[in-house]
N, C-alpha and C positions, 0 to 999 in steps of 0.2 A: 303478591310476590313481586310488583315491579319492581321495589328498591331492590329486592335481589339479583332480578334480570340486569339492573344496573350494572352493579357489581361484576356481574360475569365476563358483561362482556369487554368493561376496561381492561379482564384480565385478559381476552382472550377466549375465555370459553362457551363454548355454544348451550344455548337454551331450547328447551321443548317443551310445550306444553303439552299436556295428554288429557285426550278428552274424558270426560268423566260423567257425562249426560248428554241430552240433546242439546246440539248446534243449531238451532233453526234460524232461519232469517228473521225472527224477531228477536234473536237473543244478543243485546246491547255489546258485549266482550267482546264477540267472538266477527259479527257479522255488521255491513254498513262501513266500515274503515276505509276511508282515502288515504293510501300509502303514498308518500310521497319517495323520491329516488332512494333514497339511503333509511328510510324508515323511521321508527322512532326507538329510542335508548330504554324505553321501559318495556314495549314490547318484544315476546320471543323469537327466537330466528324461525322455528317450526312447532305448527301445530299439527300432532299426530291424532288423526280422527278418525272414527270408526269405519266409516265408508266413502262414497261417495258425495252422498247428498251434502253429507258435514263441509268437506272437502269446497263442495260447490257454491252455496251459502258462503264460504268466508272469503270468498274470491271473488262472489258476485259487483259488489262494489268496487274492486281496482282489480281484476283479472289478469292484469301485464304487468303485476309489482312482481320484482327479482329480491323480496326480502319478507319476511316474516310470511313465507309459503307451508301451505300443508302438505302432510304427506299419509297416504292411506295405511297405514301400519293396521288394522285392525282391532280387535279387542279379544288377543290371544287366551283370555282367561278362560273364553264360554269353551275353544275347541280343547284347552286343559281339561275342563270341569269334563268335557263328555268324555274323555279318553282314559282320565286317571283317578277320578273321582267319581262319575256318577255309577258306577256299578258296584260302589263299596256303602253306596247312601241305604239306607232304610226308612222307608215316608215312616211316620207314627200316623199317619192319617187315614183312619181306617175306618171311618163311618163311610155307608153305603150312599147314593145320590151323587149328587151335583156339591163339589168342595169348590167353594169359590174365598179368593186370595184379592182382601183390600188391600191395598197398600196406603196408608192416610198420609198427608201434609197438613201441617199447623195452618192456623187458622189463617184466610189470606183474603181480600176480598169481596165477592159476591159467595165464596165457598165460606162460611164465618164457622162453620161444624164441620170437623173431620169426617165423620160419621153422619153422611147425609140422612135427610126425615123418608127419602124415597125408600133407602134401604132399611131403617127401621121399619115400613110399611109395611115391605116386603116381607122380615121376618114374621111381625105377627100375623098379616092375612093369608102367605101362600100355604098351601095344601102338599107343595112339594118337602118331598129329603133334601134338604141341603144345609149342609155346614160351612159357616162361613170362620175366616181368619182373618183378624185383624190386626197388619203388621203395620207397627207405628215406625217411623221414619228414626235412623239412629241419632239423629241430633234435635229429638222432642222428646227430652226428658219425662215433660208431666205425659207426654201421650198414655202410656199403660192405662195411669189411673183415669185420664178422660176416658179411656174406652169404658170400663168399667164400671164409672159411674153411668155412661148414656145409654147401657148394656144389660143395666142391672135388675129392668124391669121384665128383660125376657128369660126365657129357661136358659142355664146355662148349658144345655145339650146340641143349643142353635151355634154357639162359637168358642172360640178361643180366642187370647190374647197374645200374638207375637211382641216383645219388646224391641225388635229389632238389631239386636245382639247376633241369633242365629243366622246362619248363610242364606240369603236370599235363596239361589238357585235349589236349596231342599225344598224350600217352602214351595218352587215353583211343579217340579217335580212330583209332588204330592197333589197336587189342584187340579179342577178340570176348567176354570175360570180363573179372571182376573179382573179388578175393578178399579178406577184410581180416580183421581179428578184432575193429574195434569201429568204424573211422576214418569221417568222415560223408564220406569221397569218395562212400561207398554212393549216397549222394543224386547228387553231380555223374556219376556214374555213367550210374546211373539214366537223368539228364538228357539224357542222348544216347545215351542206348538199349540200355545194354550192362548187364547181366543182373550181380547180386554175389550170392557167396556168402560169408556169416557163418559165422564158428564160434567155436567157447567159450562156456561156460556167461556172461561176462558179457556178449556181443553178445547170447544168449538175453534175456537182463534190460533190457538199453536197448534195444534195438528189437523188443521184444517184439510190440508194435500190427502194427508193418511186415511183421514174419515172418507174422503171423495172418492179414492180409490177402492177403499173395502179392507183395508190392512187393518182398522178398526172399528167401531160401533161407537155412537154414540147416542145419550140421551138427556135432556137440560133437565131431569132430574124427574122420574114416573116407575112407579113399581112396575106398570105395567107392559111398559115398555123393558123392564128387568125379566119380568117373566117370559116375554116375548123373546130376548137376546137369549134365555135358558134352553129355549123351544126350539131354537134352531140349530145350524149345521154349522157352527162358526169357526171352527177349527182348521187355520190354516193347510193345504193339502201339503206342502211338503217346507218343514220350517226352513231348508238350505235357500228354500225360494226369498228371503226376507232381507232386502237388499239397503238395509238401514244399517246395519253391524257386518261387517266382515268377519269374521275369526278363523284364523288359520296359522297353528304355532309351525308349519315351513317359509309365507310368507314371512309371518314375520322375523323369523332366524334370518333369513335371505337380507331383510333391509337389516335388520342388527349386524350383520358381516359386510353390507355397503358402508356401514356408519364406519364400524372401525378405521376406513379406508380412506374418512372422510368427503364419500361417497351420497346423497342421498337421491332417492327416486321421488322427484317433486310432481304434485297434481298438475295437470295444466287442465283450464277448463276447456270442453269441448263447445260451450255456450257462445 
């Protein structure tokens, strides 16, 4: 969208970006930029990001720029969903055990199968109840059918196929688990309480901090280490504690009635 941002601002009008995944300090876009005084003509005046961390990361390389600054608006969506939506939800997910929620990414690297061989492992040798779902990512058309082909050899009693059409947050609401190999659902996860495990050496590398702290699990790819993540107590004690996402529809009213004013409440790093 930079020839857009262009456009805007010869007219005058102000640009924002709004986060829509993880901001990490490895993520090229967002993070590493040397502002110089008056900025650059393709990038936005503000980046509105979900918390802090985001916020800190995109400042980390020029901290004192007066231009293309974040502002913590949050991700008003998840405190909608809890307030005006999830009490109207009905899981359909009603087998008994452990419902664990993959989320796949197209093929990409050292991850070359959506559908890792540890979790196949795991479906034919473990002894536990557990259903798993396999929600393929909305912009991987063939996903369905990969699944189903790499799926076809176990009972189909063990899963199902999301195409990723349906609202993430049902899907989450229904699980007692989460699995991915990079995808920041981790976070919205998280966010309502349900426990993810990482694997592959690149989820080692981008959420490295998270792993170290316990905010996630990680394993470079062992059923055994799956059943072990099953076995335990991984369930965040209280999801407000997860300080990756904000969500709060009065903050954010509040910065939307500074904007009108031509007002905004800018991060400053405390680093």
């Amino acid at each position: 969208m930079m020839a857009l941002v262009v456009a805007a601002r010869e007219r005058g009008i102000k640009t924002i970006d709004v986060q829509h995944g993880k901001q990490g300090k490895l993520q090229a876009m967002y993070s590493g930029w040397r502002i110089p005084e008056k900025g650059y003509q393709m990038m936005p005046d503000i980046f509105w990001n979900w918390g802090k961390s985001s916020a800190e990361h995109i400042l980390a390389s020029s901290p004192d720029r007066r231009i293309h600054r974040p502002i913590i608006g949050g991700f008003p969506w998840l405190d909608y969903y809890r307030q005006h939506v999830s009490s109207h939800v009905v899981s359909d997910y009603k087998a008994t055990g452990k419902r664990i929620l993959v989320t796949t990414q197209s093929p990409h690297g050292v991850n070359n199968q959506p559908i890792p061989d540890f979790i196949l492992d795991f479906m034919r040798e473990s002894k536990r109840i557990v259903t798993f779902i396999f929600r393929c990512h909305p912009n991987d058309p063939s996903g369905p059918e990969y699944c189903r082909r790499r799926l076809s050899d176990l009972p189909s009693e063990l899963f199902r196929v999301d195409d990723g059409r349906s609202n993430l947050y049902d899907s989450l609401m229904g699980v007692t688990h989460h699995i991915t190999a990079n995808s920041s659902c981790c976070y919205e996860a998280s966010a309502f309480g349900v426990p993810t495990l990482l694997f592959g050496l690149d989820a080692r590398s981008i959420y490295k901090d998270e792993i170290d702290n316990g905010l996630f699990s990680w394993t470079p790819g062992s059923s055994a280490d799956l059943e072990l993540w099953l076995e335990e107590n991984n369930s965040p004690e209280d999801p407000n504690d997860v300080v990756y996402i904000s969500s709060s529809l009065e903050s954010t009213e509040a910065i939307l009635r500074h904007a009108e004013n031509g007002s905004f409440n800018y991060y400053e790093s405390t680093k």
